[in-house]
C-alpha positions as CSV (number, residue, x, y, z in Angstrom):
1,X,-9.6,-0.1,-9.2
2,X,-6.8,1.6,-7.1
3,X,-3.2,0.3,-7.1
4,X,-0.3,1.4,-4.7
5,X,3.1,0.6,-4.2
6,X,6.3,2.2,-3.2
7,X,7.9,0.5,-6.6
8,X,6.8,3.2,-9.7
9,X,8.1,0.8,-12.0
10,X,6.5,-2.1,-10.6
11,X,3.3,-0.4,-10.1
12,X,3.5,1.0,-13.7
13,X,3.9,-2.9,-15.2
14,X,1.0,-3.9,-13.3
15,X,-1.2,-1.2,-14.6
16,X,-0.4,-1.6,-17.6
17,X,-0.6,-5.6,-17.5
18,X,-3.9,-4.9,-16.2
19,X,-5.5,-2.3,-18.3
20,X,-4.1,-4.7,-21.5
21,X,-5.9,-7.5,-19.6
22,X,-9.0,-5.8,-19.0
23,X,-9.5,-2.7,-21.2
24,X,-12.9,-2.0,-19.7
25,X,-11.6,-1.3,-16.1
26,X,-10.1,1.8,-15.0
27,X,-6.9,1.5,-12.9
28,X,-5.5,4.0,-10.8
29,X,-2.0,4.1,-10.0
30,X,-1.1,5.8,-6.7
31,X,3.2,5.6,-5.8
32,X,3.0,5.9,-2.2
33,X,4.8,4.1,0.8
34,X,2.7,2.4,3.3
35,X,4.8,3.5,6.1
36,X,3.8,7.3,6.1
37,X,0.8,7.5,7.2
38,X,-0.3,10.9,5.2
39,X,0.7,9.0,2.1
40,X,-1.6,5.9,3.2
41,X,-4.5,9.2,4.4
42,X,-3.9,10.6,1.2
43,X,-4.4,7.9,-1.4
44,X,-7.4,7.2,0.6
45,X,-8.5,10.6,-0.3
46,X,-7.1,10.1,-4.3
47,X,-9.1,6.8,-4.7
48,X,-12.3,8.2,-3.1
49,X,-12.2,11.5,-5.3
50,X,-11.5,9.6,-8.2
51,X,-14.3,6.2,-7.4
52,X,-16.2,8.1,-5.2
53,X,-16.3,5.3,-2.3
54,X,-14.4,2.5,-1.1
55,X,-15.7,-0.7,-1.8
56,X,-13.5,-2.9,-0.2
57,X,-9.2,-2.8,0.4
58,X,-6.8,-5.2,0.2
59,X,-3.6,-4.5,2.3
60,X,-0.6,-7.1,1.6
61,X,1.9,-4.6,2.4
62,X,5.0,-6.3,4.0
63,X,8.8,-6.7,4.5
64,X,11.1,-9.1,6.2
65,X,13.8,-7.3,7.0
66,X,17.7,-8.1,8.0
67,X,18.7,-11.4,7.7
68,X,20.6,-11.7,10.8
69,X,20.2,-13.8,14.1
70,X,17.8,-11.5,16.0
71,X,20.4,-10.6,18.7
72,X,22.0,-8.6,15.9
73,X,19.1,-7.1,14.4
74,X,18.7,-3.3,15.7
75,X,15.8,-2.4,17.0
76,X,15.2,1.0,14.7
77,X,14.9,-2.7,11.9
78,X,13.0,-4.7,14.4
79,X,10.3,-1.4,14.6
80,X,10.4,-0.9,11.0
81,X,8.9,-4.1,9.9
82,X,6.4,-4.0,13.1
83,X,5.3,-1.2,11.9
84,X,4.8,-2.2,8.2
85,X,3.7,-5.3,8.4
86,X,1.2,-4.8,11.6
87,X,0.6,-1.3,12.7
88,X,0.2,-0.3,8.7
89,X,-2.5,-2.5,8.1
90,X,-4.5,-1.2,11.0
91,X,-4.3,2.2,10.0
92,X,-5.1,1.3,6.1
93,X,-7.8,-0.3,6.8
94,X,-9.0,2.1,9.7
95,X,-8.9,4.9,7.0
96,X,-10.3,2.7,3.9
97,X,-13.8,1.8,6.2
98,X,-14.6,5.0,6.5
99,X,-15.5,6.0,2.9
């Protein structure tokens, strides 16, 4: 099994919480962010060197952003959380089908 996240510290409690859980399954912690794509391209490439395939991916990447009235919110915000929370999980899973 391959874990991401942009949190180290999170993703260092859940591997551990799992591998305490379930000695028998190997866990593979990748730190990445979802919103650079040569992270996303590259722990593609990690999981598939390590598992040899892809098997199947979930993607639950997402943010909220500001809370403002939308008037306010800036559009570099309003693109940020487009991108994360749509355009990422195209591209995640794009990559992931492949392998």
């Amino acid at each position: 099994m391959a874990l991401t996240d942009i949190n180290a510290k999170s993703l260092e409690t859940t591997v551990a919480k799992l591998k305490a859980d379930y000695p028998d399954v190997e866990v593979k912690a990748i730190e990445m962010d979802v919103g650079v794509e040569e992270q996303v391209e590259k722990s593609i490439a990690d999981t598939v060197s390590a598992f040899g395939r892809i098997d199947f991916a979930v993607n639950n990447a997402g943010i909220g952003g500001l809370l403002v009235p939308t008037p306010e919110l800036p559009t570099s915000e309003w693109m940020k959380v487009q991108n994360i929370n749509v355009n990422v999980r195209s591209n995640s899973t794009g990559g992931a089908k492949q392998h």
